[in-house]
C-alpha positions in Angstrom: -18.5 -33.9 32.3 -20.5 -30.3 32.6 -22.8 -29.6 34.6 -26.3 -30.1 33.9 -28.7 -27.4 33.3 -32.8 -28.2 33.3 -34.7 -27.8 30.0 -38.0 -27.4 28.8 -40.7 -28.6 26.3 -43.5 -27.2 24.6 -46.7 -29.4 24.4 -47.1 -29.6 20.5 -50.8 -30.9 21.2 -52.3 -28.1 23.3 -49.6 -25.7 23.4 -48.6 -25.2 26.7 -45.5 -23.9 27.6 -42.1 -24.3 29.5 -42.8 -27.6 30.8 -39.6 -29.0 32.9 -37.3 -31.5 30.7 -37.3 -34.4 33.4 -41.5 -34.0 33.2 -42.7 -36.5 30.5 -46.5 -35.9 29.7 -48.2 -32.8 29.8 -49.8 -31.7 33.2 -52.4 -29.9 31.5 -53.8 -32.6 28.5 -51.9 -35.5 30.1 -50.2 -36.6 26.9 -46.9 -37.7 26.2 -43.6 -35.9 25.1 -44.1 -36.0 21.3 -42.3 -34.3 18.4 -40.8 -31.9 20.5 -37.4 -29.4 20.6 -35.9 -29.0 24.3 -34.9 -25.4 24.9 -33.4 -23.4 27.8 -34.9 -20.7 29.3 -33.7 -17.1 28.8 -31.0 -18.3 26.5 -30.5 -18.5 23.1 -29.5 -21.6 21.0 -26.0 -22.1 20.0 -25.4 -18.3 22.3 -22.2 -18.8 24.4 -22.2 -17.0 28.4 -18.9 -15.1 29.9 -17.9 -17.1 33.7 -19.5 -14.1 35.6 -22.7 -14.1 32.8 -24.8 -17.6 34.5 -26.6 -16.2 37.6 -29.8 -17.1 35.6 -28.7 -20.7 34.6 -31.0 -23.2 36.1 -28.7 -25.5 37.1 -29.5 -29.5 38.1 -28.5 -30.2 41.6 -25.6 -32.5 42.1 -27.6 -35.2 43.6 -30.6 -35.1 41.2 -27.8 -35.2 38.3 -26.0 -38.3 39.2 -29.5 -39.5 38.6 -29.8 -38.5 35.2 -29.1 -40.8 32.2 -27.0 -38.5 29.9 -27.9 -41.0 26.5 -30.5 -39.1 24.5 -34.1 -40.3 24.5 -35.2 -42.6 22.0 -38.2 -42.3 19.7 -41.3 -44.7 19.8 -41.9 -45.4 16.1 -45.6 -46.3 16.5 -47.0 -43.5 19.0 -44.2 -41.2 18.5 -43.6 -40.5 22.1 -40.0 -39.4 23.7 -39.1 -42.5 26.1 -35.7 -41.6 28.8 -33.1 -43.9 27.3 -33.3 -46.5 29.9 -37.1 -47.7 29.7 -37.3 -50.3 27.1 -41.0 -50.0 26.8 -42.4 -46.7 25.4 -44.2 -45.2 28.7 -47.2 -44.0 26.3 -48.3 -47.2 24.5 -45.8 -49.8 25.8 -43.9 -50.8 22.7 -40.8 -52.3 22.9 -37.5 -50.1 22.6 -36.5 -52.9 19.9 -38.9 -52.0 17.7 -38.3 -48.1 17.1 -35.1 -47.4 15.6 -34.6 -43.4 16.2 -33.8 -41.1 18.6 -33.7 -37.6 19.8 -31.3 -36.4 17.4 -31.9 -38.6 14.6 -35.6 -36.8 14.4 -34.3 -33.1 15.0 -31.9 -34.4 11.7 -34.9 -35.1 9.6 -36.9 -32.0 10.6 -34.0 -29.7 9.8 -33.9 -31.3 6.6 -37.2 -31.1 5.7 -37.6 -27.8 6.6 -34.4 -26.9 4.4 -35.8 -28.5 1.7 -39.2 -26.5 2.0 -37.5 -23.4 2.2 -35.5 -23.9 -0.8 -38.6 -25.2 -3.0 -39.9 -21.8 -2.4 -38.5 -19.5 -4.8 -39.5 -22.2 -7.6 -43.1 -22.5 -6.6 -43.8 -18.9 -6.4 -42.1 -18.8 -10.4 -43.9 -21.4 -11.4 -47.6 -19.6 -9.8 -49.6 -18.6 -13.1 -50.3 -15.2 -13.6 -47.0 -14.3 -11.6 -44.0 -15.1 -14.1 -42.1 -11.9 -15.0 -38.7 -11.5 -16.6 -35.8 -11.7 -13.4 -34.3 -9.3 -12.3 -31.0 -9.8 -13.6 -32.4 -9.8 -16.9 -33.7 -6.2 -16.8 -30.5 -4.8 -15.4 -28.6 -6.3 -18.3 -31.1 -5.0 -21.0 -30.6 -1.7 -19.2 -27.0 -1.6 -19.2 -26.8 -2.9 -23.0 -29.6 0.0 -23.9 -27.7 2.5 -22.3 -24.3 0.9 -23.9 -26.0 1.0 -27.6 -26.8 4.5 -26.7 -23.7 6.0 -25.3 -21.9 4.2 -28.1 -23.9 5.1 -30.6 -23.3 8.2 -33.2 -25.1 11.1 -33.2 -25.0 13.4 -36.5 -24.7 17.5 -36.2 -26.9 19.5 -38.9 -27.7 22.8 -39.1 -23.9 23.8 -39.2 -22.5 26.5 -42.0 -18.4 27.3 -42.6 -17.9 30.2 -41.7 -14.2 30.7 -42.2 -11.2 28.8 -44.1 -7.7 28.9 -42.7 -4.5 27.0 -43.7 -1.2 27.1 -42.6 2.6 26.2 -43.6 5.7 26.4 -41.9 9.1 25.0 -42.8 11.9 24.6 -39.7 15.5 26.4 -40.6 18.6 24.4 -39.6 22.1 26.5 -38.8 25.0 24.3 -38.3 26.4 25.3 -35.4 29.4 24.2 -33.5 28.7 22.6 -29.7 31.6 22.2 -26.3 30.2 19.3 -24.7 31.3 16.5 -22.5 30.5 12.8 -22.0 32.5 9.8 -21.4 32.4 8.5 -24.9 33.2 10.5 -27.9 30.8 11.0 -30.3 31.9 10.4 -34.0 33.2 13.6 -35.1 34.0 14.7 -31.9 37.3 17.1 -32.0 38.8 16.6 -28.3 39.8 19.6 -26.0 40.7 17.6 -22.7 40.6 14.6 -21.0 40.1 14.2 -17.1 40.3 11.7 -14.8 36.5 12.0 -12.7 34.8 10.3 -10.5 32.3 8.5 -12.7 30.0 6.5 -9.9 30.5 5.5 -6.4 30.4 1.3 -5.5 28.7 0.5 -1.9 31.3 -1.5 0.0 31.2 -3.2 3.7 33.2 -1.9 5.8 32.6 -3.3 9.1 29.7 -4.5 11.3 29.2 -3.0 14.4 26.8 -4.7 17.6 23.7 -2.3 18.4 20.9 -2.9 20.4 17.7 -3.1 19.1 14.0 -3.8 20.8 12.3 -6.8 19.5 9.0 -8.0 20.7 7.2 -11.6 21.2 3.6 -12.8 22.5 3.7 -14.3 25.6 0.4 -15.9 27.3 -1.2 -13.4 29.4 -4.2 -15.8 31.0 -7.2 -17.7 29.8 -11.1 -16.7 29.0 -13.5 -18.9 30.0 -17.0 -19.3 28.1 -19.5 -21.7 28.2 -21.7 -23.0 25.6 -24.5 -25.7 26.5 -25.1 -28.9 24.3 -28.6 -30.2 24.2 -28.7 -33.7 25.3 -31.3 -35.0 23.9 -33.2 -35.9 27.2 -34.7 -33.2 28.6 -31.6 -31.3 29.5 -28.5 -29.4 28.7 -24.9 -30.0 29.4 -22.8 -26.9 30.1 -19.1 -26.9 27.9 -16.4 -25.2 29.8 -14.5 -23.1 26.7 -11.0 -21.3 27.3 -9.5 -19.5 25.5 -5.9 -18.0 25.9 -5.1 -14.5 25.8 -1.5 -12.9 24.5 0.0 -10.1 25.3 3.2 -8.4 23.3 6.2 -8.3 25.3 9.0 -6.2 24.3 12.9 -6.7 25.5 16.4 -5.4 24.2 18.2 -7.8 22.1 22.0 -7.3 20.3 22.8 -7.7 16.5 25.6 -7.6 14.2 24.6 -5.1 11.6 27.1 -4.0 8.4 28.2 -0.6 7.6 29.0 0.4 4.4 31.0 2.9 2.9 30.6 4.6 -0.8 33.9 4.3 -2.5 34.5 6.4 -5.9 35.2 5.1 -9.2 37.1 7.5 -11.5 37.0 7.4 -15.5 38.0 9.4 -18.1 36.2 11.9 -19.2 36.4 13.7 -22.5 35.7 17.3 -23.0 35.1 17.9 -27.1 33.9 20.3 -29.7 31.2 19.1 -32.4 29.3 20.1 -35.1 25.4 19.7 -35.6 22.6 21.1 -37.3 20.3 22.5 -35.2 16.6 24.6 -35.6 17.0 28.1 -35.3 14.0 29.5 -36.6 10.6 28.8 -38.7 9.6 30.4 -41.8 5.0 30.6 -41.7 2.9 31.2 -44.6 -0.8 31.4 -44.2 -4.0 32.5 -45.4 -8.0 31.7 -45.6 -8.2 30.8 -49.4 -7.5 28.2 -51.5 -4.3 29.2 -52.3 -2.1 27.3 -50.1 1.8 27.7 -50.4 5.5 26.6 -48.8 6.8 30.0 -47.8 9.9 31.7 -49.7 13.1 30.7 -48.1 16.3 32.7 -48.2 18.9 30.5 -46.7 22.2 31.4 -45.5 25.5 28.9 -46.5 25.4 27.5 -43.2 21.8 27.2 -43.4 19.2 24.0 -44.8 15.4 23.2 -44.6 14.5 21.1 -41.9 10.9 19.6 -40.6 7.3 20.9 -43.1 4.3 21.2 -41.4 1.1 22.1 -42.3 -2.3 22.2 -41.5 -5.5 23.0 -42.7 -8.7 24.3 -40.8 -12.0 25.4 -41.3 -15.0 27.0 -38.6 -18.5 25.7 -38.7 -21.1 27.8 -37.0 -24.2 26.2 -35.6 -27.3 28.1 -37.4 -29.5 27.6 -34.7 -27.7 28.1 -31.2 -24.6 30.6 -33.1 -22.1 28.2 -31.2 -19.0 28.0 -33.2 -16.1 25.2 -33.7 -12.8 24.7 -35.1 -11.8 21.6 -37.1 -8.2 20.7 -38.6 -9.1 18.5 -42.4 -6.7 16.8 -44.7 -5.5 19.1 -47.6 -7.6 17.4 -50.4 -11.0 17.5 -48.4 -10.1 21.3 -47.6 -9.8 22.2 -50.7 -13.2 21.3 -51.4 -15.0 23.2 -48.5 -15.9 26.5 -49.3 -17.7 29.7 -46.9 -21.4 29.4 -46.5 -21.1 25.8 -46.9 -23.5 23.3 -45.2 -21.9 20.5 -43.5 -22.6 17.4 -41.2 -20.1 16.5 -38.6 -20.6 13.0 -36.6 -19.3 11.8 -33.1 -20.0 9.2 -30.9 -21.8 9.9 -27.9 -18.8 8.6 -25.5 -16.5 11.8 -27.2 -14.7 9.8 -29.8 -13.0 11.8 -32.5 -15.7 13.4 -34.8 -15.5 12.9 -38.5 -16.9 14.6 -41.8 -20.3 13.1 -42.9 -23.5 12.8 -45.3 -26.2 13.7 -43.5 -27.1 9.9 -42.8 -23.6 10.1 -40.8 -22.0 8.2 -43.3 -18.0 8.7 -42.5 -16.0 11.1 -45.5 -13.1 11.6 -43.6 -11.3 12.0 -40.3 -11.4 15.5 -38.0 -9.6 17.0 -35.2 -11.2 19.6 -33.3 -9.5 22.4 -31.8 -9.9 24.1 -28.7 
């Protein structure tokens, strides 16, 4: 067992202060120890003290706490008075210990659970007050965020914009076929071979051997104990002190041997061909262009070894905002091109968020899909 440490009550009838645990009525209004909580002085509940942190412990002698019942007092169900645990008549109004069923602890028990209770009835009274209710908080944050969702998603139409310029474009890719000295180790079909040579086509990791080397390893060995003390209300009047200890490690470190493999990189030889082929391949493009509607492939004058390859084309106009003279480039399929014309009014819509912009009424009903250019 700890030792014991003297604690005190607080008169709950006229209030007076640090009365000594082992004192059982009030010296100054004479009445008993009632619905009281035993403390310590200068030390916080449920706080824990280092070994050289207890010079202000007040500390029960030896003698005076062989004297001390260390059963928690029990609880006079009709004047509600503390009693020490050996009295079987309440010292207050004489009842017998018989009829009163709780103790110390048992009332501490329903206080804390009352007082939970009141504290978590709290937010619903102050909700339910009239002429207080308002929408929660976490409601107005979501409307927020959906607002501002609604918003950022939403479309917003350009007006005020004129074309200022047409532009199309049409290119056509030339293929030459063209003879090729490569090298692989699998022949392509149509491959005409030159060589073959035995090479090293990878490496494999092999072990070779293991070897011993020393290596440091490191462990926790137990270094000594901390000692801390708690104190554990009793119930009675006083406190017991709990020894607490802790251990404490410390790494170690030490050489140790090992077997550890060694590999080696051995290489693995294949053949390898070395080949002449034949391939088409893009040699040049042949651009028409202009800012009419009179789009055309340009004229091609191939050579024998020569043949059309990859079309491309695209069509572009330039909107210029009437208002703020800002100007912008858009690429358009061919068939709503050829129905723009200069000095044209035009509404382009776009999503707030930057999603591509498209070709619209003015209610920013879509017509077609745009890419802007930089």
């Amino acid at each position: 067992m700890g030792k014991l440490v003297m604690g005190y009550w607080d008169c709950p009838y006229c209030g007076t202060q640090e009365i000594p645990g082992n004192v059982e009525t009030c010296p100054s209004c004479g009445r008993g120890r009632g619905d009281v909580k035993f403390y310590m002085k200068n030390h916080a509940e449920q706080s824990t003290r280092d070994e050289n942190d207890r010079s202000d412990i007040e500390y029960v002698s030896e003698e005076e706490a062989q004297k001390v019942n260390r059963n928690p007092d029990w609880y006079c169900s009709f004047c509600h008075t503390l009693n020490h645990d050996d009295a079987k008549f309440c010292t207050n109004c004489g009842a017998s210990r018989e009829d009163s069923e709780k103790n110390y602890f048992d009332v501490q028990k329903e206080k804390e659970a009352k007082e939970a209770a009141q504290k978590a009835a709290q937010p619903q009274q102050r909700s339910a007050s009239p002429g207080k209710s308002r929408l929660p908080l976490l409601l107005i944050i979501a409307a927020v965020i959906m607002g501002l969702f609604v918003f950022m998603n939403g479309n917003k139409t350009q007006s005020d914009l004129q074309i200022t310029g047409l532009n199309w474009q049409r290119s056509i890719e030339i293929e030459q076929y063209l003879q090729f000295s490569e090298s692989d180790w699998t022949l392509p079909e149509g491959a005409e071979v030159t060589s073959r040579k035995q090479e090293i086509h990878h490496y494999d990791t092999v072990l070779d051997h293991y070897e011993t080397v020393q290596v440091q390893r490191s462990r926790e060995v137990l270094d000594h104990y901390d000692t801390s003390y708690t104190y554990r209300d009793m119930g009675n009047g006083h406190f017991e002190e709990v020894e607490h200890s802790t251990p404490v490690y410390r790494t170690e470190y030490y050489m140790d041997t090992e077997q550890q493999p060694v590999y080696v990189q051995v290489p693995r030889f294949q053949t390898k061909y070395y080949y002449t082929i034949w391939r088409w391949k893009a040699v040049r493009e042949e651009t028409a262009s202009g800012n009419a509607h009179d789009a055309a492939w340009p004229e091609l004058n191939l050579a024998s070894d020569e043949r059309e390859g990859t079309r491309r084309e695209a069509y572009r106009f330039t909107v210029e905002n009437t208002k703020n003279k800002e100007q912008a480039t858009y690429r358009i399929a061919e068939s709503y091109w050829d129905q723009l014309n200069v000095n044209d009014a035009v509404f382009i819509t776009a999503k707030r968020t930057g999603a591509a912009p498209f070709l619209s009424d003015k209610d920013g009903n879509k017509i077609t899909d745009l890419v802007r250019e930089q």
